[in-house]
N, C-alpha and C positions, 0 to 999 in steps of 0.2 A: 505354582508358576503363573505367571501373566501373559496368556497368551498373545494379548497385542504385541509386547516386545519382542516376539518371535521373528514379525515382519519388519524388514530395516523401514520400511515407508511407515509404515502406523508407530513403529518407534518415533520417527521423528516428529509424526503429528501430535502422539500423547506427550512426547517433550516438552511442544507449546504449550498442553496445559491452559486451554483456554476456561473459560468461564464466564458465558453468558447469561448475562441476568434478565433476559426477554425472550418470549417465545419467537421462532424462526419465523421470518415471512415466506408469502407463498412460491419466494425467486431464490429466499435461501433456502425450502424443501429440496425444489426441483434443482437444484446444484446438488447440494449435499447428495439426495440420491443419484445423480448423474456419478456423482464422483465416485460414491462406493463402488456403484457399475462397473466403474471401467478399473477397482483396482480388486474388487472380488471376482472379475472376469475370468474365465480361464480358459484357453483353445479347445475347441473338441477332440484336435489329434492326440492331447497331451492331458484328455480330464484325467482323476485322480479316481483311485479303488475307491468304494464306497466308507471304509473306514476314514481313509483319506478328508473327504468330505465332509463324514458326521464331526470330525477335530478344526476341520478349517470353516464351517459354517457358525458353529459358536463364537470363533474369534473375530469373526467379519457382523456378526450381528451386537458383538460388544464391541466393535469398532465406531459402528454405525452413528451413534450419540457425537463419540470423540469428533467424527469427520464433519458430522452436523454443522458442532460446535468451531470449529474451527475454519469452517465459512464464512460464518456469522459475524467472527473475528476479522475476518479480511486475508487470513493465511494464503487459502487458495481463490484470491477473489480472481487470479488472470485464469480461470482455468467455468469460462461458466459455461451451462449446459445447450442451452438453444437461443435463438433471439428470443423466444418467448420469454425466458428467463431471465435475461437480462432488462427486456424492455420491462416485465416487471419489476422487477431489482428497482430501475428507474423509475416506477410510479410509486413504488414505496418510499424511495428516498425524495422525491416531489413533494411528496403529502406534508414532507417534516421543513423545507424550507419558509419563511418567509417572505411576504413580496414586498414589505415596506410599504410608508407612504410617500407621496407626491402627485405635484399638479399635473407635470409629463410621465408618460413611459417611453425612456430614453432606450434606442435600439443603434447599437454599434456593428456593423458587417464590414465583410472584404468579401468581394466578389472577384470572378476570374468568369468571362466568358468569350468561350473560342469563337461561337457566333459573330461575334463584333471585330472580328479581326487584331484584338490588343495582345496576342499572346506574345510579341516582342515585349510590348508595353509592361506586362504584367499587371498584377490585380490593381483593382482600384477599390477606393473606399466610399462607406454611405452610409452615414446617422439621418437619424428619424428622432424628430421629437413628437410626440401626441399627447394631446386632453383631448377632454369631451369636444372639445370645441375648434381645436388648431393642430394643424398637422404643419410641421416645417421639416423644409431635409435639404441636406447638405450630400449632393453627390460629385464627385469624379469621374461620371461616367460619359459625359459631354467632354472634359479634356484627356478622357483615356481615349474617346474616337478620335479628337483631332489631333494627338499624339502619333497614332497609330495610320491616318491620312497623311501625316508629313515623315512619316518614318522616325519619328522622335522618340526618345523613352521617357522624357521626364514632361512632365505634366501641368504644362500650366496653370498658377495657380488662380491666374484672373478667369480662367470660368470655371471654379471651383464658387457658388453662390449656394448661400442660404435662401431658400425658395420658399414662401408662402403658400399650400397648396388647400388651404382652408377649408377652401365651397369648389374644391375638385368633385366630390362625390356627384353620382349620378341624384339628379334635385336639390344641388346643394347641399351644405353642409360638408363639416370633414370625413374622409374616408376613412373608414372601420379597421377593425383588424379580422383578419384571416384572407381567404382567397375568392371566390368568389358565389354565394352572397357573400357581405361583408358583414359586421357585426361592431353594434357601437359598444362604449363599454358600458352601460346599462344592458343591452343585451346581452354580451357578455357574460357578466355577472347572474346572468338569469338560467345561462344553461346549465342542462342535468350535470351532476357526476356519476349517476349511474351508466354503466358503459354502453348495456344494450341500448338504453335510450338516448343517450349521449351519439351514439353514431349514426344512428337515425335521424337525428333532429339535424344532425352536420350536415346529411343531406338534403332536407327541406325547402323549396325554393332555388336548389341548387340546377342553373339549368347544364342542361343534357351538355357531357364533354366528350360523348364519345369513345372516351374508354374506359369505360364499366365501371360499377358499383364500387367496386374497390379502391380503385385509384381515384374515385372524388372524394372519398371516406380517408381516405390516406393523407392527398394534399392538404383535405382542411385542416384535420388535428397536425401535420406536423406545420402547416402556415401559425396556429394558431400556437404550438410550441414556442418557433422560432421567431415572434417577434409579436407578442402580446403578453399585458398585466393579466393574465389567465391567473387565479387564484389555485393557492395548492390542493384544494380538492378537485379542483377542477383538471390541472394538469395530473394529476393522478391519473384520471379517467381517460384525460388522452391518449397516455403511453397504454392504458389499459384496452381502450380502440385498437390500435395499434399490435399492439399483441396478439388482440383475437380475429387479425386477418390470415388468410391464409400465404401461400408461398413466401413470406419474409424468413429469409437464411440469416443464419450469424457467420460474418465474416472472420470475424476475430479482433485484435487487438490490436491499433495504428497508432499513428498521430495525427491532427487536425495538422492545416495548415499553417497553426500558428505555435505548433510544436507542444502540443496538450497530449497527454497521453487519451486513448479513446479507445472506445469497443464499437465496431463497424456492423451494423446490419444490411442486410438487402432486400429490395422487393424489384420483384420481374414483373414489370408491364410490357407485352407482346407487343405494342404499337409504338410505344415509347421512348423502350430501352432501360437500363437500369440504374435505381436510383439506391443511394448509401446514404444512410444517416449514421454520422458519428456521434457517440451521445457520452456522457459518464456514469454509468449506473448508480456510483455512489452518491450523488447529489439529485440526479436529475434532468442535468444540461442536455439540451441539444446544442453541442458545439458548431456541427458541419452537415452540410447536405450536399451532395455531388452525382449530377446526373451524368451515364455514360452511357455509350451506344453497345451494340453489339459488340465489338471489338474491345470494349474496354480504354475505349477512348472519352475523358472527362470534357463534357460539354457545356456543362454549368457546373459551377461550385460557388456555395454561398457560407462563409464561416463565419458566426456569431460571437464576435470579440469582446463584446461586452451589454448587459441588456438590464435593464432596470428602472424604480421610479426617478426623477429629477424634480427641482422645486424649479427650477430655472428652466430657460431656453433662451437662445440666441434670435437677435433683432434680424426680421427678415431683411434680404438685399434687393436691389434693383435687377433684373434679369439681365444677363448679359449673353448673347447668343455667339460671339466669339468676336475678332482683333477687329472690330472699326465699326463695333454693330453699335446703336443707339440703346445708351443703360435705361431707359421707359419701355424700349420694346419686350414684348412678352415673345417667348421661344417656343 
């Protein structure tokens, strides 16, 4: 007799009949065992006679491979075991993407913040173009505020400009990626992927934010996620930062707000409030980040529409500071 098929749940798993031909990663271990956990569990009020046991222990340990395997598959991928797990998952599936080439790394967002008063207005949008050498961006967030001043919803498109911000950086030069220090992409390219020293080096030169070692270790890798040519070794090692912080919870399973399916984690900063990264483990992505207060009210939200190399970029515009401002002046 085949004792899997005794249980209607492992019947259905050994149905699938999966058949993976690569050893498990270290996000499909920790699933796979999570999952047997909770399906070889049994109450204490209701455990079973010891014979009971010595019959249902061999059938849960020849399950064991099946449910493995059938992770691995993607069967029970809505079903994973901690944010650690999955933020893994994601730096496994990191490692295996490519980043392409190009002169820019083109970064597409939608933003939503209540700060600014546009919540009539709703989100506004902002591309980034970057090389080594030129940073150009196209924001809405100058006609989401004067939308939101005249009680308007719809958004002027004449101060919607392509901006030049080149030799923004502090001593000139274009500004880096991540948050703050910045980091050009030669430097970039130069940090570890090994994670302990990888989170270390994040904070280097980083000055004091006030709230703690964590949360500046946190904002750089996921700045540097959400909107940098980060190489996939390197983003690997981020989710991997990432992972081995402490108090980050798994939410569960949402949607971005551009209607992407997504796995929701949390980390609790005391002074802050709390932030969510919406990510897809099977790829990689960090789609969304959404800060919220105590309450559970979203205070920033920044979703990642689209991000990658470009050969091109758009000719920068004249500044235009709004309805009768002079197109030389700078804003």
């Amino acid at each position: 007799m085949n004792l899997m098929t005794e249980d209607p749940t492992l019947r259905r798993l050994a149905g699938a009949n999966p058949a993976p031909n690569a050893p498990l990663s270290t996000a499909e271990m920790a699933r796979a065992e999570a999952t047997l956990g909770r399906i070889t569990a049994r109450p204490e009020a209701t455990r079973s006679p010891a014979t009971s046991r010595r019959r249902w222990w061999p059938r849960a340990a020849a399950a064991g491979t099946a449910l493995a395997a059938v992770i691995a598959a993607g069967v029970l991928g809505t079903a994973p075991a901690s944010a650690e797990a999955v933020l893994l998952e994601a730096a496994d599936s990191a490692a295996t993407q490519t980043v392409g080439d190009g002169e820019f790394w083109y970064v597409h967002e939608q933003v939503v913040d209540s700060g600014m008063g546009t919540d009539e207005v709703g989100p506004y949008e902002r591309e980034v173009w970057r090389s080594r050498d030129t940073f150009l961006i196209k924001s809405e967030e100058s006609a989401a505020l004067a939308a939101a001043e005249h009680g308007e919803s719809l958004l002027d498109p004449a101060l919607v400009r392509v901006r030049d911000l080149s030799d923004a950086a502090e001593g000139g030069g274009a500004p880096g990626f991540g948050g703050n220090p910045q980091y050009t992409w030669d430097e970039l390219d130069d940090l570890p992927t090994d994670p302990a020293t990888l989170a270390e080096r994040l904070t280097l030169g980083l000055p004091a934010s006030g709230h703690g070692h964590d949360w500046d270790v946190w904002s750089q890798a996921v700045s540097l996620l959400q909107g940098s040519p980060a190489r996939p070794e390197l983003r690997r090692a981020l989710w991997q930062v990432l992972a081995g912080l402490p108090d980050v919870e798994l939410v569960g399973r949402t949607s971005d707000s551009a209607g992407r399916d997504a796995t929701a984690i949390r980390a609790d900063f005391a002074d802050l409030g709390r932030e969510e990264l919406l990510l897809d483990p099977a790829n990689g992505a960090l789609l969304e980040t959404r800060l919220s207060d105590r309450q559970g009210n979203v205070l920033l939200s920044t979703t990642v529409l689209d991000q990658g190399p470009r050969d091109t970029a758009p000719a920068a515009e004249p500044p235009l500071c709004g309805p009768g401002s002079v197109p030389a002046r700078s804003c």
